[in-house]
C-alpha positions in Angstrom: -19.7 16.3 -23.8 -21.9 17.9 -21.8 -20.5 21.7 -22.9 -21.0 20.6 -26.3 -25.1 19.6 -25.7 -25.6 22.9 -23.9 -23.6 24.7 -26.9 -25.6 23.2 -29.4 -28.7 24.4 -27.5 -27.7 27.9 -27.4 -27.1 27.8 -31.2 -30.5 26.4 -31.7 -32.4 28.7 -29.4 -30.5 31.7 -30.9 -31.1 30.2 -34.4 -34.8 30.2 -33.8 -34.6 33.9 -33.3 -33.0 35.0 -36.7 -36.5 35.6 -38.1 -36.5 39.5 -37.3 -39.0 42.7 -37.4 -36.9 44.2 -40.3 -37.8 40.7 -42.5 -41.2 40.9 -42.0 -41.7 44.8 -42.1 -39.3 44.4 -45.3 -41.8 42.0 -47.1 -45.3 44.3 -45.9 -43.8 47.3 -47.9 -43.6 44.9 -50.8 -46.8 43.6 -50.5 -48.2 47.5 -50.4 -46.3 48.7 -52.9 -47.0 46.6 -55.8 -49.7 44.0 -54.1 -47.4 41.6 -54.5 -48.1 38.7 -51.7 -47.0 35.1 -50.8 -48.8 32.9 -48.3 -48.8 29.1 -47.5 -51.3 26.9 -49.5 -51.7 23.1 -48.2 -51.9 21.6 -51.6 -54.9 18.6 -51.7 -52.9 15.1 -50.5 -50.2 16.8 -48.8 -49.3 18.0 -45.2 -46.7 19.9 -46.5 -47.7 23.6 -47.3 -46.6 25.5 -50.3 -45.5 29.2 -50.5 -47.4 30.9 -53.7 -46.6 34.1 -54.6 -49.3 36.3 -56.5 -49.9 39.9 -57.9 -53.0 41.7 -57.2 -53.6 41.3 -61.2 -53.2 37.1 -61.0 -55.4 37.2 -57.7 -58.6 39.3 -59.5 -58.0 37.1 -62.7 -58.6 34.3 -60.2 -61.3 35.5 -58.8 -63.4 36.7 -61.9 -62.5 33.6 -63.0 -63.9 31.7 -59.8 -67.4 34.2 -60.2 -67.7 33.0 -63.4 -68.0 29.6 -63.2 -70.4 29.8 -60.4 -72.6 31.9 -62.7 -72.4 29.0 -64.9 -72.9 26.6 -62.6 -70.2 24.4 -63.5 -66.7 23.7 -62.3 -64.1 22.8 -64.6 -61.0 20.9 -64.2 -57.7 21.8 -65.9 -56.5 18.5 -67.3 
């Protein structure tokens, strides 16, 4: 019983490792090449993070988007 604890240890510490150099240089070359990028947005009401993925098109639409409405001086909701 005991080699099995200290196995399953082993597998978990190892495990936690699997996240690599490669994965993350991997996703920065995509993010230069096409300013594609993902990153973890804690929705309103929730610990839980989410992973949204934009364009650098979607993320300037977003933000003339977010000017204008300060010039308006008025927020909008989308329901």
């Amino acid at each position: 019983m005991k080699g099995c604890v200290s196995a399953a240890v082993m597998v978990l510490c190892l495990g936690a490792c699997s996240s690599t150099d490669e994965t993350q240089q991997a996703q920065a070359e995509v993010d230069r090449s096409d300013g594609y990028r993902c990153e973890k947005v804690t929705v309103t009401g929730s610990r839980m993070p989410i992973r949204r993925c934009t364009t650098q098109a979607q993320r300037e639409q977003e933000r003339l988007e977010a000017e204008e409405m300060l010039r308006k001086g008025r927020v909008l909701s989308k329901e």
